[in-house]
C-alpha positions in Angstrom: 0.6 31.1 -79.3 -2.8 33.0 -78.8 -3.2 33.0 -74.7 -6.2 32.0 -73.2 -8.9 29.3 -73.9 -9.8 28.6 -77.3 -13.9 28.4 -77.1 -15.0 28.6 -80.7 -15.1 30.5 -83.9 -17.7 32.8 -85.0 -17.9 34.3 -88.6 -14.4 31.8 -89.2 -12.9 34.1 -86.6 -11.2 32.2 -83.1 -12.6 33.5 -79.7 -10.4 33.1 -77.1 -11.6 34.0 -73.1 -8.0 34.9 -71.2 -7.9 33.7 -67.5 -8.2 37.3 -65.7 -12.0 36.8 -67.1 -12.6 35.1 -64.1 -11.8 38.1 -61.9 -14.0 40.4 -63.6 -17.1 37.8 -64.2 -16.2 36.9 -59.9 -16.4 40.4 -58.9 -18.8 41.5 -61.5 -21.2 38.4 -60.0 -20.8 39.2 -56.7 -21.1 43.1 -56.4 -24.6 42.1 -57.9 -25.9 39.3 -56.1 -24.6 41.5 -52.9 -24.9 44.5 -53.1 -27.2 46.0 -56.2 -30.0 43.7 -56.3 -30.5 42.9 -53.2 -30.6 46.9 -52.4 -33.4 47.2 -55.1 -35.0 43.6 -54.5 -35.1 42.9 -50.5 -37.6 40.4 -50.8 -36.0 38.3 -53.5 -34.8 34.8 -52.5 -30.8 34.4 -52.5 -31.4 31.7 -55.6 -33.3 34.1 -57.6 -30.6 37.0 -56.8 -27.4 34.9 -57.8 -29.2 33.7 -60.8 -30.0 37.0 -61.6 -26.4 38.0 -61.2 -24.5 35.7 -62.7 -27.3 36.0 -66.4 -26.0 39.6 -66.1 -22.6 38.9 -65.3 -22.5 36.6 -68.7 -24.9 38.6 -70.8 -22.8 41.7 -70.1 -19.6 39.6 -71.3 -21.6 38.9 -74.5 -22.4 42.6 -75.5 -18.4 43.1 -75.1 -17.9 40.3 -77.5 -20.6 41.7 -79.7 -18.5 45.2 -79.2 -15.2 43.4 -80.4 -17.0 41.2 -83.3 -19.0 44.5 -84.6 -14.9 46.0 -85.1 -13.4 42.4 -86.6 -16.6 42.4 -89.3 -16.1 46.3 -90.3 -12.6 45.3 -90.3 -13.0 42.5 -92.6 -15.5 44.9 -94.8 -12.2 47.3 -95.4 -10.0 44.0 -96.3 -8.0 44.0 -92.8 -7.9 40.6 -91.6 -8.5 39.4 -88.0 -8.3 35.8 -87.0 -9.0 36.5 -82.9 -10.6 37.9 -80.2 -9.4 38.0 -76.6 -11.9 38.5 -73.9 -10.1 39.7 -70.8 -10.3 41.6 -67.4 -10.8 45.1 -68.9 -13.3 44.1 -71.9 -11.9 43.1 -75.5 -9.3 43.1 -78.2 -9.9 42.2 -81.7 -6.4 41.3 -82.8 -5.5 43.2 -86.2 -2.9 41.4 -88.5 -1.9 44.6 -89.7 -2.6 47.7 -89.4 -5.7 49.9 -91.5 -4.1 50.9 -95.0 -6.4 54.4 -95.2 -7.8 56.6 -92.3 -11.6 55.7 -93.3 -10.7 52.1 -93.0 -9.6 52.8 -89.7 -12.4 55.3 -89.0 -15.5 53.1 -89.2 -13.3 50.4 -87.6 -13.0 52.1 -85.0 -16.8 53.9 -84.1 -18.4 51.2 -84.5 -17.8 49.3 -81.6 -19.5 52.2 -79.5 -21.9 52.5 -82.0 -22.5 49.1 -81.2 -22.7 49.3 -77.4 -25.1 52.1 -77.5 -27.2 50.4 -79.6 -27.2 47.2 -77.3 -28.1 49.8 -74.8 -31.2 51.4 -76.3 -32.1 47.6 -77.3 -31.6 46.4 -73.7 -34.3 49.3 -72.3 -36.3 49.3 -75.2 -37.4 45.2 -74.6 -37.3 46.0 -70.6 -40.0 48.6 -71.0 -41.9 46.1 -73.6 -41.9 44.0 -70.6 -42.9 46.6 -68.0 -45.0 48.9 -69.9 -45.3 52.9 -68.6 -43.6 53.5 -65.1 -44.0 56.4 -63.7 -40.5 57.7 -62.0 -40.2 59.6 -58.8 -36.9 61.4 -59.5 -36.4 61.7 -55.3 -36.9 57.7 -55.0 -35.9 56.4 -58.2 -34.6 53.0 -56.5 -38.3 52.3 -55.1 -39.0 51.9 -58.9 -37.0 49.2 -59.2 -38.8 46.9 -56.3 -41.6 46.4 -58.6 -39.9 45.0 -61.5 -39.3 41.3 -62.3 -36.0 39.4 -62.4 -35.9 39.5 -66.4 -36.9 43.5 -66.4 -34.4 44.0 -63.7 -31.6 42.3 -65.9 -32.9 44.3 -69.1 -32.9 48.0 -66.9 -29.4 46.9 -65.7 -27.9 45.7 -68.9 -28.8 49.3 -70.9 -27.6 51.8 -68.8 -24.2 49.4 -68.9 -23.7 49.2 -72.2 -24.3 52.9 -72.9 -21.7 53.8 -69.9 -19.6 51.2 -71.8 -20.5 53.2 -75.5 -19.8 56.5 -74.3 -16.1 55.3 -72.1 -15.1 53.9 -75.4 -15.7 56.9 -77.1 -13.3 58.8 -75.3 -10.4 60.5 -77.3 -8.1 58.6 -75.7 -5.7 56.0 -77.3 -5.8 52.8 -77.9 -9.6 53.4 -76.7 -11.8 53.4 -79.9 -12.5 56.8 -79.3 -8.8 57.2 -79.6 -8.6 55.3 -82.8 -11.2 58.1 -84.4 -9.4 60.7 -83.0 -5.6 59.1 -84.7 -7.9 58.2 -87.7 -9.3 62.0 -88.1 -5.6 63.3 -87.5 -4.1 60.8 -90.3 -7.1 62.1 -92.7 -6.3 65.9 -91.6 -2.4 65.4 -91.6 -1.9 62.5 -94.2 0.7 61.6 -91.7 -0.2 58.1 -89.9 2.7 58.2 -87.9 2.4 61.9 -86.1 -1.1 61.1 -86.4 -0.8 57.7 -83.8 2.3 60.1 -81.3 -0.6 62.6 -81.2 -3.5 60.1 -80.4 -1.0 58.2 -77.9 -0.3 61.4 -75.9 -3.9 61.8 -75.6 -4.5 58.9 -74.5 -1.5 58.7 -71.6 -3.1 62.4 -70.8 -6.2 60.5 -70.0 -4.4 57.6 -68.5 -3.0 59.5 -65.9 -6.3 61.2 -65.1 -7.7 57.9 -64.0 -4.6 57.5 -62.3 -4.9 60.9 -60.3 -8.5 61.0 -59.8 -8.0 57.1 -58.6 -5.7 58.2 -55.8 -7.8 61.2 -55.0 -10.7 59.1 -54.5 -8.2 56.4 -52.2 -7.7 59.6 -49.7 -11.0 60.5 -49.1 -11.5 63.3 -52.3 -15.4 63.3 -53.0 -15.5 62.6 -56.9 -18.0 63.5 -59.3 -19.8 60.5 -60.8 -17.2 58.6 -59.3 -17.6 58.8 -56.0 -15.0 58.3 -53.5 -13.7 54.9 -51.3 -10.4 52.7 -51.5 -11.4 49.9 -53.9 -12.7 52.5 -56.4 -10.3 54.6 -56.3 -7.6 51.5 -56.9 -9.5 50.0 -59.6 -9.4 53.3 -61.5 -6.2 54.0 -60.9 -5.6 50.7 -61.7 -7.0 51.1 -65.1 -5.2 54.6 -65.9 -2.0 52.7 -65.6 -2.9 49.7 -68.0 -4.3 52.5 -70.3 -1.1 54.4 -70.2 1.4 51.1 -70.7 -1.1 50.8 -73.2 -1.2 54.0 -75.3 3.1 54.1 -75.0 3.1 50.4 -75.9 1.2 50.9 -79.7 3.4 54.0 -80.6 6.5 52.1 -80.0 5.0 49.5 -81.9 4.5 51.4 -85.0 8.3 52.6 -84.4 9.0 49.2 -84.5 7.1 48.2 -87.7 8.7 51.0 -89.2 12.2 50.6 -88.4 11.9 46.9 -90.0 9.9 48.2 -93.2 11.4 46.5 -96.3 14.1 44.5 -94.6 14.1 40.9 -95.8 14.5 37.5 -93.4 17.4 37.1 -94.9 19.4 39.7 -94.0 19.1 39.1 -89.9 18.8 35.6 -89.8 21.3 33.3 -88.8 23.2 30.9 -91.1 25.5 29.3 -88.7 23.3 26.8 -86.7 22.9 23.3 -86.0 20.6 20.6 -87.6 20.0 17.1 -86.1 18.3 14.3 -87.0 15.3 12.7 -85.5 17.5 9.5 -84.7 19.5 11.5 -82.3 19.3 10.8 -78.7 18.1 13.6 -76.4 20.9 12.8 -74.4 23.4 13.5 -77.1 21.8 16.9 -78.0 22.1 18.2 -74.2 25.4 16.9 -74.0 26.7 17.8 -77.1 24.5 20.6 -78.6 22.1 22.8 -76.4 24.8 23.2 -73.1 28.2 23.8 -75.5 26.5 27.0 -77.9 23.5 29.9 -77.3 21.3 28.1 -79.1 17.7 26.9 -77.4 15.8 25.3 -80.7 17.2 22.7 -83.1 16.2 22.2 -86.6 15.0 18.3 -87.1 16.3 17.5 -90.6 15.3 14.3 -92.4 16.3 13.4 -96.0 17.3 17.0 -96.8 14.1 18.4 -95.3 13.0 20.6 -92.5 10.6 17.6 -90.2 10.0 19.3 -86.9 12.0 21.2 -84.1 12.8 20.7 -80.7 13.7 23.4 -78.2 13.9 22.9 -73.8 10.0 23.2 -73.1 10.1 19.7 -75.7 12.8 18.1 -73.7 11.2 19.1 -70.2 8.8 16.6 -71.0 10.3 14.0 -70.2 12.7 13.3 -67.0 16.2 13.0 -67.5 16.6 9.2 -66.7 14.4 8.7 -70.0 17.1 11.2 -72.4 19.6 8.2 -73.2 16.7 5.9 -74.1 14.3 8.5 -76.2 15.3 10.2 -79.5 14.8 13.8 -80.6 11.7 12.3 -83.8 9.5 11.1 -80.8 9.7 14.7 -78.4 10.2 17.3 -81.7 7.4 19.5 -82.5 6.3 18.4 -86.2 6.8 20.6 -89.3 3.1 20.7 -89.8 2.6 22.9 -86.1 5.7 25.1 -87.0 5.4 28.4 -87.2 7.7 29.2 -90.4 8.9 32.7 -92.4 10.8 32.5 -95.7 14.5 34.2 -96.6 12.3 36.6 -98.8 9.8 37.3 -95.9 9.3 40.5 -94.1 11.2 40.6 -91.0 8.0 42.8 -89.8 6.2 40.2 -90.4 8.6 37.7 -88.7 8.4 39.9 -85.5 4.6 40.1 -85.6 4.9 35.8 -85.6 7.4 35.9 -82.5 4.8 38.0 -81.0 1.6 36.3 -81.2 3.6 33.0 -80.9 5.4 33.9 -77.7 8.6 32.4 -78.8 11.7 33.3 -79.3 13.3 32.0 -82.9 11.4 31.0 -86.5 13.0 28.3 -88.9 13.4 30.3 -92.4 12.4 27.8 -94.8 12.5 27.9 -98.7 11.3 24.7 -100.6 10.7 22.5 -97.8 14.5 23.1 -96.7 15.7 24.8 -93.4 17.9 27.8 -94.3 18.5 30.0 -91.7 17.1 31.1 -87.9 15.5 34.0 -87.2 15.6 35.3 -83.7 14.1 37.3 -81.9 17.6 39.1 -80.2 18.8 39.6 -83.7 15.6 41.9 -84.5 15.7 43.6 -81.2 19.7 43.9 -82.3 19.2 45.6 -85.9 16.5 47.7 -84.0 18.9 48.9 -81.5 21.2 50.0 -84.2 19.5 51.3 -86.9 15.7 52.5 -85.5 15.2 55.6 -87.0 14.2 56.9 -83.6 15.3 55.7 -80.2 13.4 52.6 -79.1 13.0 52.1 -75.4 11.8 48.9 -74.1 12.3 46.9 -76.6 12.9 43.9 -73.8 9.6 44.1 -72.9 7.4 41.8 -75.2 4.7 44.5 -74.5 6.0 46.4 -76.8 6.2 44.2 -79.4 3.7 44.0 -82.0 1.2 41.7 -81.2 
């Protein structure tokens, strides 16, 4: 399942805000309300500066939706669907379902997210110097400039400059960064070849990873960087974002490895035939006993007059203690058929990976006609992969690389 809280829909897509938002809104507050504003507003009142702070904190949140939605429309426009949108400690994802059929499709996909962001950024100064009218800049004091501005200007001069730097980062040729995306999207159009077109754009963008990461450390030992700067907490946070960037850009070309290696391969080949149904009159005592601790297998298929009705699996039986297992049957802990995720024998087993994914579980009931044929797991994927990838597959363990 989708992590994170759920917090609406907008244009029938799900927006979802994952917990490490917290430590970017926190730190993104407080570096305000501490340091910048009180610097350019001394005489401000501590109310009016952490108001100020967190309206920019939150506003600043919104233009990175606004970023993400402008890619999930375009998107849509060029028929790829996406159902979600994760905000999260390093900005946004707009969750594809599969990936762009043509290299234009990709293309505008991709630029218009900084398009976007630069656009919020000329907006953003445009209405702050509605507000002030002409100001007159002393290039030698530029911070007494901002003394004289009110808390509303001050939140409109801060928000521009942001979302440009936020434009112009994402523009960067490094993958899975947009700018990455237009730079695998212009190699797929050049090379026709979508696959050496993504190992290209990947190595570009773990080239640029580990820039961060060196110029991160450089700035930790006391290495003066150009518009970085230098200092122990910047120099970690960069670093620290090299290496997500990195796990990042190695993570989506293993992915379309994967995808690949599982092109045309039906459900029915991989899943498993040999498996146990119960019934929902079953104790959960009886199951333990007899079922889950005597084979490998962690979810049950709940049949009821010839017909797949829920399953149950551990996290159902955690539920309750154990004193409670003799006295409560499976029907009343199983997950119902209606919230099952469910693939078909004729299915994709792409597609069926793509579901284990974004699910975060481990095995889909393979159903045909309302009736449960067959399990498909995820160590029997990761199995056929081992054997019969096309290229070697590191990693595969790692859910990270999985397609999500």
């Amino acid at each position: 399942m989708p992590t994170g809280i759920r917090i609406g829909r907008v244009a029938g897509i799900s927006v979802y805000l994952d917990w490490s938002l917290s430590i970017i809104f926190f730190l993104l507050t407080f570096s305000l309300a501490v340091g910048v504003f009180p610097r350019w507003h001394p005489d401000w009142e501590p109310g009016v500066t952490w108001g100020t702070a967190i309206a920019a904190a939150i506003l600043f949140l919104a233009s990175v939706f606004i970023h993400e939605l402008s890619h999930a429309l375009m998107g849509r426009a060029h028929g790829i669907e996406i159902k979600r949108i994760t905000l999260f400690i390093f900005g946004g994802m707009a969750h594809l379902e599969q990936e762009p059929h043509a290299w234009r499709a990709e293309l505008w996909m991709a630029i218009v997210g900084p398009i976007t962001s630069l656009v919020l950024g000329a907006t953003f100064l445009f209405l702050g110097s509605l507000i002030t009218g002409p100001l007159e800049v002393d290039s030698a004091n530029a911070e007494q400039l901002f003394t004289t501005l009110s808390p509303l200007a001050t939140l409109l001069f801060w928000l521009g400059p942001v979302n440009i730097i936020l434009g112009l980062f994402n523009l960067v040729p490094g993958f899975p960064l947009d700018g990455g995306r237009v730079l695998r999207a212009l190699l797929w159009g050049i090379s026709g070849n979508f696959r050496q077109a993504t190992q290209w754009a990947s190595r570009a963008g773990q080239f640029f990873a580990w820039t961060l990461i060196i110029t991160g450390f450089a700035m930790i030992l006391g290495f003066q960087v150009p518009f970085f700067g230098t200092g122990l907490v910047g120099g970690l946070w960069l670093a620290f974002i090299g290496w997500f960037l990195n796990n990042a850009a190695v993570a989506s070309y293993q992915q379309l490895l994967v995808q690949e290696a599982l092109e045309d391969i039906p459900v029915s080949r991989l899943m498993q035939t040999d498996f146990v149904k119960v019934n929902p009159d079953m104790r959960v005592r009886t199951l333990v006993e007899e079922h889950l601790m005597r084979s490998d297998q962690r979810a049950f298929p709940v049949e009821e007059n010839n017909r797949l009705a829920g399953i149950i699996s551990i996290p159902d039986i955690r539920k309750i203690s154990r004193e409670k297992w003799s006295q409560t049957t499976i029907g009343e802990l199983m997950t119902p058929v209606r919230k099952v995720a469910l693939t078909s024998p004729k299915g994709g087993a792409a597609e069926a990976l793509f579901i284990l994914a974004r699910r975060n579980i481990n095995q889909l009931p393979v159903v045909e006609n309302g009736q449960i044929r067959g399990l498909i797991r995820r160590e029997d994927l990761l199995k056929w992969l081992s054997l019969h990838g096309k290229q070697p597959l590191k990693g595969l363990k790692d859910k990270s690389t999985l397609p999500q």
